[in-house]
DOKOL-752912 format. One record per residue (C-alpha): x, y, z; residue in one letter. Coordinates in steps of 0.1 Angstrom, whole numbers, plus 5000, padded with zeros to 4 digits. Layout:
BEGIN
@x->X; y->Y; z->Z; residuo->a
...
//
This chain:
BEGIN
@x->8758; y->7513; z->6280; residuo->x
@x->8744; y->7496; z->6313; residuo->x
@x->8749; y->7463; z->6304; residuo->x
@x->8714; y->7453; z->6298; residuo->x
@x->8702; y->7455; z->6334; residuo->x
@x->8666; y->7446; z->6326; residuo->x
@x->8657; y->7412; z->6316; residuo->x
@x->8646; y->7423; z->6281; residuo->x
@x->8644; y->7451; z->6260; residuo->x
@x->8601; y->7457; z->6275; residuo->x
@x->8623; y->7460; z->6312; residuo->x
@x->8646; y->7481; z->6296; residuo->x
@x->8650; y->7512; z->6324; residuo->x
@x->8620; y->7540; z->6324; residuo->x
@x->8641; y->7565; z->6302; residuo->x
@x->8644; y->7542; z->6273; residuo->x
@x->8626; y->7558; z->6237; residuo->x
@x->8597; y->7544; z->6226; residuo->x
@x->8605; y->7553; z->6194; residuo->x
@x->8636; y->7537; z->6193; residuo->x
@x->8615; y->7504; z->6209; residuo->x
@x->8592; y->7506; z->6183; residuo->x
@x->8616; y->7503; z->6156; residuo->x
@x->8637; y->7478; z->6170; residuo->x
@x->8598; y->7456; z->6172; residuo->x
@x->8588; y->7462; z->6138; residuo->x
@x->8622; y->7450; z->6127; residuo->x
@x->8618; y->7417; z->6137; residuo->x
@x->8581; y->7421; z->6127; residuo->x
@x->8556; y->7422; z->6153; residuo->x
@x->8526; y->7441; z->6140; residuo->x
@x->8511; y->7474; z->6156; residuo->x
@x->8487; y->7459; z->6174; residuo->x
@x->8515; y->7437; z->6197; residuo->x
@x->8539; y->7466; z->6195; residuo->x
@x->8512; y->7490; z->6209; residuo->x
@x->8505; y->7465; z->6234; residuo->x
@x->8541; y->7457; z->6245; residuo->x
@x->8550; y->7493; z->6248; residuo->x
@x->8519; y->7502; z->6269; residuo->x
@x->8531; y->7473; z->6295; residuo->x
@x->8565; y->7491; z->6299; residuo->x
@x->8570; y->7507; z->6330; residuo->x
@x->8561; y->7543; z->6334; residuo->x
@x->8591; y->7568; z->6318; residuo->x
@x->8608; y->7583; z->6341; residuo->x
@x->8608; y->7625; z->6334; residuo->x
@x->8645; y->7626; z->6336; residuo->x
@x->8659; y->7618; z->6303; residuo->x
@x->8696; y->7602; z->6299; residuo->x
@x->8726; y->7628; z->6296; residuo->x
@x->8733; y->7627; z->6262; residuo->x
@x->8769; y->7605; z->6247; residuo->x
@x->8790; y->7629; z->6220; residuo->x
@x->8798; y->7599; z->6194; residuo->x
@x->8807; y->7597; z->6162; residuo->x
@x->8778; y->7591; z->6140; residuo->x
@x->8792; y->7557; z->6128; residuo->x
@x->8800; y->7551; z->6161; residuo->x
@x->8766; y->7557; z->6174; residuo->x
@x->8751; y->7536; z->6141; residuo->x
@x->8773; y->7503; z->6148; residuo->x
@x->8766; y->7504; z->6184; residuo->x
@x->8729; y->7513; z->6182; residuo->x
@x->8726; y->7479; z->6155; residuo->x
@x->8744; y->7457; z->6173; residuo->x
@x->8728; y->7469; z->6206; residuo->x
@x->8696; y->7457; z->6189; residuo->x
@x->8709; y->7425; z->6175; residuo->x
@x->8716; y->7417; z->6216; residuo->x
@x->8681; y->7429; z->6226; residuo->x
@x->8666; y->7408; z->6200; residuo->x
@x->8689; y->7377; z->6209; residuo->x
@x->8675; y->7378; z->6244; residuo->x
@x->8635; y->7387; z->6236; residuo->x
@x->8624; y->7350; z->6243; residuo->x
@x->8658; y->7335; z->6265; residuo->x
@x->8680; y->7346; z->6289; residuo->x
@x->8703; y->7326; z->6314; residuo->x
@x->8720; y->7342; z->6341; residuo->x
@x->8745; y->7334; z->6366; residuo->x
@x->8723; y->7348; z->6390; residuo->x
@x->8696; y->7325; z->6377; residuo->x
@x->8712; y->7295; z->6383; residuo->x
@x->8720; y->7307; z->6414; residuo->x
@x->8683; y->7307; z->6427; residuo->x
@x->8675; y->7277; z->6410; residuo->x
@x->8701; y->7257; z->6426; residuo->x
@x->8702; y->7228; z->6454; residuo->x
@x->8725; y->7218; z->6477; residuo->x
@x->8753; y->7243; z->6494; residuo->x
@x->8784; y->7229; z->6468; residuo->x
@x->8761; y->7240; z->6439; residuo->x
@x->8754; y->7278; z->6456; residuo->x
@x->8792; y->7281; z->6463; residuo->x
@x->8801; y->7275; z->6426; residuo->x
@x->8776; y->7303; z->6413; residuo->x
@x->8781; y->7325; z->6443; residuo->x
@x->8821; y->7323; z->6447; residuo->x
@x->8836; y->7302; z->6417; residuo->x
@x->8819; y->7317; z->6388; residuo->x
@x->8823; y->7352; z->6398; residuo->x
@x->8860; y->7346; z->6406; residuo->x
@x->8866; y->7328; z->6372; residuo->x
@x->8851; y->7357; z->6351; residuo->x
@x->8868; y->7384; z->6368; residuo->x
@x->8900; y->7364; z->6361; residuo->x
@x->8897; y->7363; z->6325; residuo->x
@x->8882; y->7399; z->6327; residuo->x
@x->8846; y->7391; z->6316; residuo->x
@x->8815; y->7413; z->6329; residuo->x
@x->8791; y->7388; z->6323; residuo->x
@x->8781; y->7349; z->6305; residuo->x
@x->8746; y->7345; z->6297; residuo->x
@x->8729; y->7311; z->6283; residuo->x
@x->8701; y->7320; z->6254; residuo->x
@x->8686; y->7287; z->6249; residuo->x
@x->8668; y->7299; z->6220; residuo->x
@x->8688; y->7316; z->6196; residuo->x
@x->8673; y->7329; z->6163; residuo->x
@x->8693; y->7323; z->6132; residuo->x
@x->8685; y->7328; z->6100; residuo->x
@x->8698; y->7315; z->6071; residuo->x
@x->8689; y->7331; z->6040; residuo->x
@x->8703; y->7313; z->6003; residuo->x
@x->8700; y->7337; z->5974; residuo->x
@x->8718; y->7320; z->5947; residuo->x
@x->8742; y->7297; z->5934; residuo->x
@x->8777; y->7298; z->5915; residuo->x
@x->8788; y->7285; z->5884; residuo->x
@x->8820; y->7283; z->5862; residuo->x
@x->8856; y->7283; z->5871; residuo->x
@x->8865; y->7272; z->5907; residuo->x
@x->8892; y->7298; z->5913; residuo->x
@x->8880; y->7327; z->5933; residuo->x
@x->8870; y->7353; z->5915; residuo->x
@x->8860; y->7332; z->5883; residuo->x
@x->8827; y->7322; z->5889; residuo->x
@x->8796; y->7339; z->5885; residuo->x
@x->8763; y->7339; z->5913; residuo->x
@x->8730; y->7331; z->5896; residuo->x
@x->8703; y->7344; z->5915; residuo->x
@x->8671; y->7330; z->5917; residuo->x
@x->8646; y->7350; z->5897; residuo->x
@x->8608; y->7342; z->5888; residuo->x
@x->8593; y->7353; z->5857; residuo->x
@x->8585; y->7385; z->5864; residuo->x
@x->8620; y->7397; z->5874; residuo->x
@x->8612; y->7394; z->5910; residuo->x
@x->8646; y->7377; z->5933; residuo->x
@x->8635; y->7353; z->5955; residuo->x
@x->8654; y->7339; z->5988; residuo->x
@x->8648; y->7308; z->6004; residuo->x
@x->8652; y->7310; z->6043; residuo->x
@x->8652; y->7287; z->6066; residuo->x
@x->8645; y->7302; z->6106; residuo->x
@x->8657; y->7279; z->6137; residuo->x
@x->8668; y->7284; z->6174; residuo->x
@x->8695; y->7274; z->6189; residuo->x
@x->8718; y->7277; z->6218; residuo->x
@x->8742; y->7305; z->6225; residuo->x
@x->8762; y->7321; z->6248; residuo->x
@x->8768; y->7358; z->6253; residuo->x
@x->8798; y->7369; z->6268; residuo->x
@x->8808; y->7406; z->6275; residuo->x
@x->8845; y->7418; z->6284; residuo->x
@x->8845; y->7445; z->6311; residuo->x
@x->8848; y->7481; z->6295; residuo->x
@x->8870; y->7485; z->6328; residuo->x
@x->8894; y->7458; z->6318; residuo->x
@x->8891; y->7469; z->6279; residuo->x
@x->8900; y->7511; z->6292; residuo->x
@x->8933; y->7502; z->6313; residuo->x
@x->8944; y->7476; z->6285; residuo->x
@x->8938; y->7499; z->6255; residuo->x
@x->8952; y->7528; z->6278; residuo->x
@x->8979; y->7502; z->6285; residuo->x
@x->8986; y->7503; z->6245; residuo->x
@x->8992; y->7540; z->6242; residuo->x
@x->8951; y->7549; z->6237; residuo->x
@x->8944; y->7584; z->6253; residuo->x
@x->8913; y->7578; z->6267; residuo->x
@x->8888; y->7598; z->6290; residuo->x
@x->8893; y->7592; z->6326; residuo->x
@x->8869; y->7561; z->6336; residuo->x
@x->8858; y->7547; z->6377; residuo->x
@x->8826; y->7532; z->6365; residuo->x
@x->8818; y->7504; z->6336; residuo->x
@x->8795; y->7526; z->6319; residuo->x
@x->8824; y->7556; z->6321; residuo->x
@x->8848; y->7530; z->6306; residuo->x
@x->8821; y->7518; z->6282; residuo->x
@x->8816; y->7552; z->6266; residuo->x
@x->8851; y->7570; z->6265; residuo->x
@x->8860; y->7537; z->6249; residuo->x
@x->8835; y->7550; z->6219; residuo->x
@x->8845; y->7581; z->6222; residuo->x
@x->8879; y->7571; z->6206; residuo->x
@x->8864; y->7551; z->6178; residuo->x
@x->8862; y->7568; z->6142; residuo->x
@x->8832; y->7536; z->6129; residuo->x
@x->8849; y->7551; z->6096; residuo->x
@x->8843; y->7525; z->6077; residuo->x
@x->8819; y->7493; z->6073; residuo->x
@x->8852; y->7471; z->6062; residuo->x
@x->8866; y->7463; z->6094; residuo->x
@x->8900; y->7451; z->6074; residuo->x
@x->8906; y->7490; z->6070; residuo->x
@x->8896; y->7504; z->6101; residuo->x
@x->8911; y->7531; z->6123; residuo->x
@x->8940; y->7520; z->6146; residuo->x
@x->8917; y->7526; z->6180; residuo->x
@x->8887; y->7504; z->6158; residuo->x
@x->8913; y->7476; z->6151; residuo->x
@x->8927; y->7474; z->6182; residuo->x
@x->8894; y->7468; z->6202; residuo->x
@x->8878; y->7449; z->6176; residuo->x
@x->8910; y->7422; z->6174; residuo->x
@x->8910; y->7418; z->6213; residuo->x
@x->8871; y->7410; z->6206; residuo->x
@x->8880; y->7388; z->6179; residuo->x
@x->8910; y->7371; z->6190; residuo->x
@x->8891; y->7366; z->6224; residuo->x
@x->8860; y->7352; z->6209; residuo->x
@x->8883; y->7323; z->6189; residuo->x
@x->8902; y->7315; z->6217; residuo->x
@x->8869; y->7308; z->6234; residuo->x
@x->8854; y->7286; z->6207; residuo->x
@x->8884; y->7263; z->6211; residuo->x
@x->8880; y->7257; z->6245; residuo->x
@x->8845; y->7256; z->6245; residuo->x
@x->8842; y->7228; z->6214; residuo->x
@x->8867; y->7204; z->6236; residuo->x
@x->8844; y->7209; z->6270; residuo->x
@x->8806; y->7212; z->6255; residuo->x
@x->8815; y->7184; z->6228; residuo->x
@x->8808; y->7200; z->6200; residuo->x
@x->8827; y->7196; z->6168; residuo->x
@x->8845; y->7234; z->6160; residuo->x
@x->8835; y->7237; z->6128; residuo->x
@x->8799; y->7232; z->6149; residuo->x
@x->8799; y->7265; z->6165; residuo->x
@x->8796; y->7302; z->6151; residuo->x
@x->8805; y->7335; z->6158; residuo->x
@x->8785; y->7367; z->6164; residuo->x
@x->8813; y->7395; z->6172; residuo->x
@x->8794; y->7428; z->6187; residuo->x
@x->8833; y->7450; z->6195; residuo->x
@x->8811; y->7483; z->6199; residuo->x
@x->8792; y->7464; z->6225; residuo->x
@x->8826; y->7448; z->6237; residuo->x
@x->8810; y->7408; z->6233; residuo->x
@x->8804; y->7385; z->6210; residuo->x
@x->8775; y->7355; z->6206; residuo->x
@x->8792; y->7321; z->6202; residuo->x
@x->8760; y->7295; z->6190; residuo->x
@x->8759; y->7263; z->6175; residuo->x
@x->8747; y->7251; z->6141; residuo->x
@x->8713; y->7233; z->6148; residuo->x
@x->8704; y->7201; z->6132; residuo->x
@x->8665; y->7204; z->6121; residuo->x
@x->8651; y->7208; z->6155; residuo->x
@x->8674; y->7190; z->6175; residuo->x
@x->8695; y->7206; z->6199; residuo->x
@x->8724; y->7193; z->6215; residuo->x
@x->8726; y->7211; z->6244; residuo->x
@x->8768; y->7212; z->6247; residuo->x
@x->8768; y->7253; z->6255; residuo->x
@x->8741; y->7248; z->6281; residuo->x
@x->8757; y->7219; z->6299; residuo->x
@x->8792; y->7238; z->6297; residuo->x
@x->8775; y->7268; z->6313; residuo->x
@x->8759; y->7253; z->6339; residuo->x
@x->8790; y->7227; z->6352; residuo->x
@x->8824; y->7237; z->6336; residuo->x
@x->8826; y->7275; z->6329; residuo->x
@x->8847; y->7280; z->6356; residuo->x
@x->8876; y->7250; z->6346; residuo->x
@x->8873; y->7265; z->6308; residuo->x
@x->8881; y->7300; z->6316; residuo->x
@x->8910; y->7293; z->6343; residuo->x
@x->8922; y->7277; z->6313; residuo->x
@x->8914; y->7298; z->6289; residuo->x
@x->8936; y->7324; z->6310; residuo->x
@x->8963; y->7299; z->6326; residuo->x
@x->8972; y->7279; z->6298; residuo->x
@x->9001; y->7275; z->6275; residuo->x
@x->8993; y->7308; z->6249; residuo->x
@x->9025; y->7298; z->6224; residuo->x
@x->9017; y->7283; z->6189; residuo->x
@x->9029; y->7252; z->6178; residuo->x
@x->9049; y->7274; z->6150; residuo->x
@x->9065; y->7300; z->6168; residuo->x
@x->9083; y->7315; z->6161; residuo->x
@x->9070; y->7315; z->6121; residuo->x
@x->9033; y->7324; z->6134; residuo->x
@x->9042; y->7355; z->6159; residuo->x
@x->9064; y->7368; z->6132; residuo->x
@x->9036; y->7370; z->6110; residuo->x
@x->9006; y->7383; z->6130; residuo->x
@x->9001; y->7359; z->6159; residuo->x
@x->8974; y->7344; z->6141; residuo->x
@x->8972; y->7311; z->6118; residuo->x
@x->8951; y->7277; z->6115; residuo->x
@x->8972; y->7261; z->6142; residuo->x
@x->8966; y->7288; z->6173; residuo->x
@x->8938; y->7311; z->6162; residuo->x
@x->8923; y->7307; z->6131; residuo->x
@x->8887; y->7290; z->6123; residuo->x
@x->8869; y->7272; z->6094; residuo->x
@x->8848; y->7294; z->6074; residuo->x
@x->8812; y->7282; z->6086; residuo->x
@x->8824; y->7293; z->6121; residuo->x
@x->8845; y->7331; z->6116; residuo->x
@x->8821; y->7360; z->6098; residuo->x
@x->8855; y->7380; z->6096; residuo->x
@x->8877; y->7349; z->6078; residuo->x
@x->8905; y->7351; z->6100; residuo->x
@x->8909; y->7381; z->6098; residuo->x
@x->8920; y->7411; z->6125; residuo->x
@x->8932; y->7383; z->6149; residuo->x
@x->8966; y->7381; z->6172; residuo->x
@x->8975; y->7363; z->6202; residuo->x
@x->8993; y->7390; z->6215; residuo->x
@x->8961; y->7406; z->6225; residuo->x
@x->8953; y->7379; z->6247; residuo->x
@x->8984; y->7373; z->6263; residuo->x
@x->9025; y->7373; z->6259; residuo->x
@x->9037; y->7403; z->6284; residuo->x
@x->9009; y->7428; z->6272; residuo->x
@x->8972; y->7407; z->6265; residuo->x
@x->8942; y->7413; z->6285; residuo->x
@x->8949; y->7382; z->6306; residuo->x
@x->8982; y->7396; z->6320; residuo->x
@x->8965; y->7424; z->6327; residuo->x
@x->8941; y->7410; z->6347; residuo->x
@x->8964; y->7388; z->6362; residuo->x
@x->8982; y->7414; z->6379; residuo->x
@x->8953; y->7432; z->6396; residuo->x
//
């Protein structure tokens, strides 16, 4: 709900559960001994605990998980804008973290970018098809030892990423923009939870979600492809070369690229460090039409020439996308346009 203010989940701030802590470590499998050790470094806890957040249970589940998945993300990496502000040389470098950047996020209505250099994905093969190509035909053959026992072959590597994270302020007055009745909001973290607060999380298929779940997770979605296309063209990497991680109850989304062995390219870093600013003014600015208007609008805003990705990029296939989230006379970019 804060935004992650600490620089990991063992700075987390003093009221934060153990208990939750420790089963967010033994997920990604640290034994006792580190876990014990790890939570005995946090800071002391303060006694005042944190007012407790009505949400609905699958509310509370989906943001709790993805929440984690963040935390975990950022366990070994984490970039800032500040960061590179302290590290830099030279007064033309400090004006572009201290002025430009800041100026260029709140324009496209982002709280925060953040660099992970060392992004864990892993990819997990359980089996294998066979028999007619036409979906739905074929069959999976698992792989299975002798005793009956499944067996899945992973492979674990790191890569680059970056995390970005819309403003819950920006997200409130849009959704409240598109008829939402939502709680009144002056802070992030007041915007951040009356935004939950109108979510049903009534079901794990996001293609039949509630109309308050779709419409936050398509700006997420829609936002998150947009991005990708811009950020292949400046960071040089093929499309098809980056990959999605959409978080909508934690209003961001991971973008990483597909490692190669143990070779990383370094495209995302380079991009975060030199262009950010130039990508998002045009990320906002830019021509938002499709090429085949007005076909595409009439049929979602969304198709393989404006929105759409390859499958080894969008975990949702294309799916819960339009452009007029973005922008057209009501998108998040007008909207921040006109404060």
């Amino acid at each position: 709900m804060d935004g992650m203010r600490g620089r990991n989940l063992v700075d987390a701030p003093a009221a934060t559960d153990t208990d939750s802590l420790r089963r967010m470590l033994k997920e990604r499998g640290f034994d006792d001994a580190t876990i014990a050790a790890m939570v005995a470094a946090m800071p002391p806890r303060s006694e005042e605990r944190p007012t407790a957040i009505d949400l609905a249970p699958a509310v509370r589940e989906r943001a709790q998980r993805e929440a984690r998945q963040i935390a975990l993300a950022n366990f070994e990496s984490r970039i800032t804008v500040s960061d590179l502000k302290n590290a830099a040389a030279g007064i033309q470098t400090k004006q572009l973290y201290d002025d430009v950047y800041p100026k260029a996020l709140r324009r496209a209505g982002l709280e925060r970018v953040e660099l992970v250099d060392r992004f864990p994905v892993l990819t997990g093969q359980f089996g294998y098809t066979r028999g007619d190509a036409t979906p739905g035909k074929s069959r999976l053959r698992t792989y299975r030892e002798m005793n009956g026992d499944y067996t899945i072959y992973g492979e674990l590597v790191q890569t680059e990423a970056l995390f970005l994270r819309l403003d819950p302020l920006w997200i409130h007055r849009w959704m409240s923009a598109r008829g939402r009745q939502l709680a009144a909001a002056s802070t992030s973290r007041d915007a951040a939870i009356a935004l939950l607060q109108d979510m049903s999380g009534s079901s794990s298929d996001f293609s039949v979600a509630s109309d308050s779940d779709r419409l936050l997770i398509t700006l997420i979605h829609s936002f998150c492809h947009a991005f990708i296309k811009r950020a292949a063209v400046f960071a040089g990497i093929e499309r098809s070369a980056l990959s999605e991680l959409v978080l909508p109850y934690c209003f961001g989304f991971f973008v990483y690229s597909a490692a190669r062995g143990d070779f990383i390219l370094g495209g995302l870093q380079a991009l975060f460090e030199s262009e950010l600013h130039t990508m998002l003014d045009g990320l906002v600015e830019d021509e938002q039409r499709c090429a085949l208007d007005p076909g595409c609008a009439d049929n979602g805003g969304a198709c393989a020439v404006c929105l759409h990705l390859g499958e080894p990029s969008c975990r949702m296939f294309n799916t819960m996308l339009a452009r007029s989230t973005l922008a057209g006379g009501a998108g998040y970019f007008d909207l921040t346009a006109a404060e």
